[in-house]
NUVONU-568736 format. One record per residue (C-alpha): x, y, z; residue in one letter. Coordinates in steps of 0.25 Angstrom, whole numbers, padded with zeros to 4 digits, always signed. Layout:
<recs>
XYZA ...
</recs>
This chain:
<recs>
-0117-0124-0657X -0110-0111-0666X -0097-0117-0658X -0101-0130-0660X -0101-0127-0675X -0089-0118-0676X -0080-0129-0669X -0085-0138-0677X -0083-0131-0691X -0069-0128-0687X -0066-0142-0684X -0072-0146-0696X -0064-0136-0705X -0051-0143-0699X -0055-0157-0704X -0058-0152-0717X -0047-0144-0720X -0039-0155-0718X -0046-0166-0725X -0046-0156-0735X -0031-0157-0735X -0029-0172-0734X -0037-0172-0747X -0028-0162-0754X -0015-0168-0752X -0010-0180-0742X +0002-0171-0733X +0012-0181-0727X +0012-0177-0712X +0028-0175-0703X +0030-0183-0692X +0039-0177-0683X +0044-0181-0669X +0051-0180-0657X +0059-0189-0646X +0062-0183-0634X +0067-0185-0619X +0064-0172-0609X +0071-0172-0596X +0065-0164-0584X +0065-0164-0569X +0054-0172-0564X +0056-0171-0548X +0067-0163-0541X +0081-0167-0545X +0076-0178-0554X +0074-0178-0569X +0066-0187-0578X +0066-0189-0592X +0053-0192-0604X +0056-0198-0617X +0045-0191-0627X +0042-0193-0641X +0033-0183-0652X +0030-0184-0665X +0023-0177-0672X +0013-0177-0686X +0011-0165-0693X +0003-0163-0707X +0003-0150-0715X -0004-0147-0727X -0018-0140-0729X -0021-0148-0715X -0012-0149-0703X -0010-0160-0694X -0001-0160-0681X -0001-0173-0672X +0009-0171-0661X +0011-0184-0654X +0019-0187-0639X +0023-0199-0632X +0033-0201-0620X +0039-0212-0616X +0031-0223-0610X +0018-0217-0615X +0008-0217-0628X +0010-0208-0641X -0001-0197-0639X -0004-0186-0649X -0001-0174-0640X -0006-0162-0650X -0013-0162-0663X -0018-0152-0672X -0027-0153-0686X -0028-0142-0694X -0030-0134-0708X -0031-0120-0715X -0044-0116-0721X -0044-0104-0729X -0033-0096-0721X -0039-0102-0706X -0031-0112-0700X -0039-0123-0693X -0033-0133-0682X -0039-0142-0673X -0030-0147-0660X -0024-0148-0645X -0013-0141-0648X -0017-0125-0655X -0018-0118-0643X -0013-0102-0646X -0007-0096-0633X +0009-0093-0634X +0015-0104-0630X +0029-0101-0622X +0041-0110-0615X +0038-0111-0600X +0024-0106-0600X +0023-0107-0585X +0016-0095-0583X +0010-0092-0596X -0005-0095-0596X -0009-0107-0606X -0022-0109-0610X -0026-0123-0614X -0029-0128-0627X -0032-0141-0630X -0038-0144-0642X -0042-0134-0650X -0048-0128-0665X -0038-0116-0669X -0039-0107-0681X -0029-0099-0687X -0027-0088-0695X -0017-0079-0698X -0011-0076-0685X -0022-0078-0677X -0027-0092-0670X -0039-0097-0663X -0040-0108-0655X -0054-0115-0649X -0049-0125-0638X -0059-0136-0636X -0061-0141-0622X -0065-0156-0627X -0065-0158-0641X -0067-0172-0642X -0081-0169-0634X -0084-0156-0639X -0079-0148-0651X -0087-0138-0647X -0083-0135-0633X -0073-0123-0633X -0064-0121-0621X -0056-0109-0625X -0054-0101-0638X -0038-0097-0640X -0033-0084-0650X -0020-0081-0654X -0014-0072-0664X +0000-0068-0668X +0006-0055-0672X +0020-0057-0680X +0025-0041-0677X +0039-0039-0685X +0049-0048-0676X +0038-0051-0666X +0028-0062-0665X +0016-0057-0656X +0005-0068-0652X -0009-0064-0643X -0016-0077-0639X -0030-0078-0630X -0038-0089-0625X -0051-0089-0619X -0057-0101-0609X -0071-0102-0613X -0074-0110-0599X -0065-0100-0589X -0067-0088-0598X -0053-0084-0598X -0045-0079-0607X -0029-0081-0607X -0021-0070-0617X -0006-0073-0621X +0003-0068-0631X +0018-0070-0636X +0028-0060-0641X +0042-0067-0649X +0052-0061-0656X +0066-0066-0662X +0079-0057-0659X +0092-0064-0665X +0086-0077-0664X +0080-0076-0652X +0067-0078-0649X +0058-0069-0640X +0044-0074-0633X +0035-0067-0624X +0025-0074-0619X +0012-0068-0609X -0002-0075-0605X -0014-0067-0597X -0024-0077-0590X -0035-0066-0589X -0043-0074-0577X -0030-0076-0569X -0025-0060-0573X -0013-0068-0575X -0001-0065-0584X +0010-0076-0587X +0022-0074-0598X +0036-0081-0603X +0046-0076-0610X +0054-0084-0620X +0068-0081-0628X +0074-0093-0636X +0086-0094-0643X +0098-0105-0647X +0090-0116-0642X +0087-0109-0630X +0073-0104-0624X +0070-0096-0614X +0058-0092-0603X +0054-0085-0593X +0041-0082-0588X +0033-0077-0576X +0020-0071-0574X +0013-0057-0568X +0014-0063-0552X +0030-0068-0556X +0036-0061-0567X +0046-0071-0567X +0043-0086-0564X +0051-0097-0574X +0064-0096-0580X +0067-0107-0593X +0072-0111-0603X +0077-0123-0613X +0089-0126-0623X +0088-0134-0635X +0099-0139-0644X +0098-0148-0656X +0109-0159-0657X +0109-0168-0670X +0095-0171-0669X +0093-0170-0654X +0088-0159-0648X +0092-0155-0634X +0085-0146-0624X +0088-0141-0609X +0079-0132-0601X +0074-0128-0588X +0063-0120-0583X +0067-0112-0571X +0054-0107-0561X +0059-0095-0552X +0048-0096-0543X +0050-0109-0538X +0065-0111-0542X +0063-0124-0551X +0072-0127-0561X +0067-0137-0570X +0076-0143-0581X +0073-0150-0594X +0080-0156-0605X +0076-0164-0617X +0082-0172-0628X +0073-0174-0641X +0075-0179-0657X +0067-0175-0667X +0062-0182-0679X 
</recs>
């Protein structure tokens, strides 16, 4: 019931904050979007291609609104991500499925995710909890796992400690990030520790010039994927090439893309 009542509060506090906002001032919301075809190998020697369109629907005053739509081609408009939110006295509030708070990195394929659907997160300052719902259209109240991350700016570097805790497994996953910038390149360490599956996972990233840069392994292969991608903007267009590299098995998988945005 205190859970229950708590969940409920928050959620409340959201709705309020901006209905409160919408009374104050009517904010004009920014459409952007973004048409795009991505080409990618699909079986061995042959390469197809999908035509995909995003726009997106953001509002920012006392309140925030972020409604991410996708369609490809062929297929329905669906709302992909969306988030509500607003600031009460110095706490920022936000209701969504997309406020998950581990590090996210480039290839990611030994990096430990924990998933977050929808979610209530509060902010503030520099630090961020997240309560991820396992149904919130049936339950508000039923919590499946609680997520915490906070970020230290030191001098030149950005320093971020994230955990998240499974309430139905009863494991807890750690992660962090270290970046820096040296003559315009940017510097990223990334590192995840599963504590059930004593398992450690990490990626490093360098971007510069349109190019960025991974490699990553974990603690039984210190060395597992190879990638990276190159983008270029060309009177409007933007270009990208890219290919990810897995030393293991030996595959090399290409990709490249060509999108406009408006």
């Amino acid at each position: 019931m205190t859970k229950l009542f708590m969940t409920t509060a928050l959620v409340a506090s959201i709705f309020a904050g901006t209905a409160f906002a919408q009374d104050a001032t009517v904010p004009t919301p920014v459409i952007s979007g973004e048409v795009s075809l991505d080409f990618a190998e699909t079986t061995n020697d042959n390469y197809g291609g999908t035509m995909g369109v995003e726009l997106g629907v953001d509002v920012t005053d006392l309140a925030t609104i972020d409604l991410n739509f996708e369609a490809v081609d062929g297929g329905a408009v669906t709302l992909d991500t969306w988030a509500v939110g607003t600031t009460l006295g110095g706490v920022g509030v936000a209701m969504g499925d997309d406020l998950g708070l581990f590090p996210e990195a480039e290839g990611e394929q030994t990096l430990t995710a924990p998933a977050m659907t929808e979610a209530l997160r509060l902010t503030v300052g520099d630090a961020r909890v997240a309560l991820g719902f396992t149904d919130w259209t049936s339950d508000i109240a039923d919590i499946s796992n609680v997520q915490g991350a906070y970020t230290i700016n030191q001098g030149a570097f950005a320093i971020t400690a994230a955990g998240d805790y499974n309430l139905d497994t009863e494991n807890t996953v750690l992660g962090g990030s270290v970046g820096t910038t040296m003559n315009d390149m940017a510097l990223t360490g990334f590192v995840t520790y599963d504590v059930d599956a004593e398992s450690v996972g990490y990626e490093g990233v360098v971007a510069a010039m349109g190019v960025t840069a991974y490699v990553n392994g974990d603690d039984t292969d210190a060395l597992q994927n190879v990638g990276g991608e190159y983008e270029i903007n060309v009177n409007g267009a933007t270009f990208t090439a890219g290919a990810n590299y897995n030393i293991d098995t030996e595959d090399f998988a290409p990709t490249a893309g060509i999108s406009f945005a408006f």
